[in-house]
C-alpha positions as CSV (number, residue, x, y, z in Angstrom):
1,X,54.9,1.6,106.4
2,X,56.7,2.2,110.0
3,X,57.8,-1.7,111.3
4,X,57.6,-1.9,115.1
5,X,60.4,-4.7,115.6
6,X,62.7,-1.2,113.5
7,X,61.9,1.2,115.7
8,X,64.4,3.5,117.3
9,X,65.0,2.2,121.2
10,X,65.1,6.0,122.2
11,X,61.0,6.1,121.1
12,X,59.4,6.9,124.0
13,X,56.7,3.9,125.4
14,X,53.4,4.3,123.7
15,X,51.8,4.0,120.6
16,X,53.8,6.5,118.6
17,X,57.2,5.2,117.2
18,X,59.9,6.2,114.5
19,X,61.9,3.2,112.6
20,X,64.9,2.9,111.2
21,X,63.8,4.1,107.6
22,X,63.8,7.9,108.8
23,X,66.1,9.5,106.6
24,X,66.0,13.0,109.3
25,X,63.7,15.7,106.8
26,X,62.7,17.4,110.4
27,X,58.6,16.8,108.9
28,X,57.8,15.4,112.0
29,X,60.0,18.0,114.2
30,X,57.7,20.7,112.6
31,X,54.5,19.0,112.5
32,X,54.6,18.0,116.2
33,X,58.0,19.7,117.8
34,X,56.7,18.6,121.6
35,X,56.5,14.8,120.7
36,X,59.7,14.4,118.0
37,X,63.1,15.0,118.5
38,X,66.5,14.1,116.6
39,X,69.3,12.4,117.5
40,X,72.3,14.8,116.6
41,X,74.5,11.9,116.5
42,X,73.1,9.3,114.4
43,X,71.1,12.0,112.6
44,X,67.3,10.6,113.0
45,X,63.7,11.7,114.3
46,X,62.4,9.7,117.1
47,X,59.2,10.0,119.6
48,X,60.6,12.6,122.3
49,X,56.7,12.3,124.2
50,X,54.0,10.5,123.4
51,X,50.6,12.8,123.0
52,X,49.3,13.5,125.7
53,X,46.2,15.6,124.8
54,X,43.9,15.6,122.1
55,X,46.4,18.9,120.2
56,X,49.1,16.5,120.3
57,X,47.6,13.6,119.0
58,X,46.5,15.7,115.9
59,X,50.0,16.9,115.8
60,X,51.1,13.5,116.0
61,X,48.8,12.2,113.2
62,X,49.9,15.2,110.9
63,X,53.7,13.8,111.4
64,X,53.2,10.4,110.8
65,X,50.9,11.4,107.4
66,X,53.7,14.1,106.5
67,X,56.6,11.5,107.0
68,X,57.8,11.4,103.2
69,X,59.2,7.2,103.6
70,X,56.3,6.3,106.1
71,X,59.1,6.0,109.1
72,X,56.3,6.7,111.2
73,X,53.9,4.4,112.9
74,X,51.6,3.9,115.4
75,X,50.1,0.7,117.3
């Protein structure tokens, strides 16, 4: 399970977060490519935009039950 005090600091504010367990597989890129994004220098997923319609949130919830190590959480 995702643990808020290991998120990313690039997650955008809101209830969606990536931690530092994401080992970049690009699930949550494909599942919700509007909302995640990777950090080409570290090499990790984090929350480009929170949802901001009900699509996205489903999108959203699809990436965090995709996430293969649970690196994805939500408050």
């Amino acid at each position: 399970m995702a643990e808020k005090s290991k998120k990313w600091p690039d997650n955008a504010p809101g209830s969606y977060f990536v931690d530092d367990q994401c080992i970049d597989c690009d699930a949550c890129r494909a599942e919700a490519p509007d909302n995640f994004a990777r950090n080409d220098e570290r090499g990790y997923s984090y929350v480009v935009k929170q949802p901001a319609s009900p699509q996205e949130e489903a999108q959203c919830k699809s990436a965090l039950e995709a996430c293969p190590v649970e690196a994805i959480g939500k408050e």
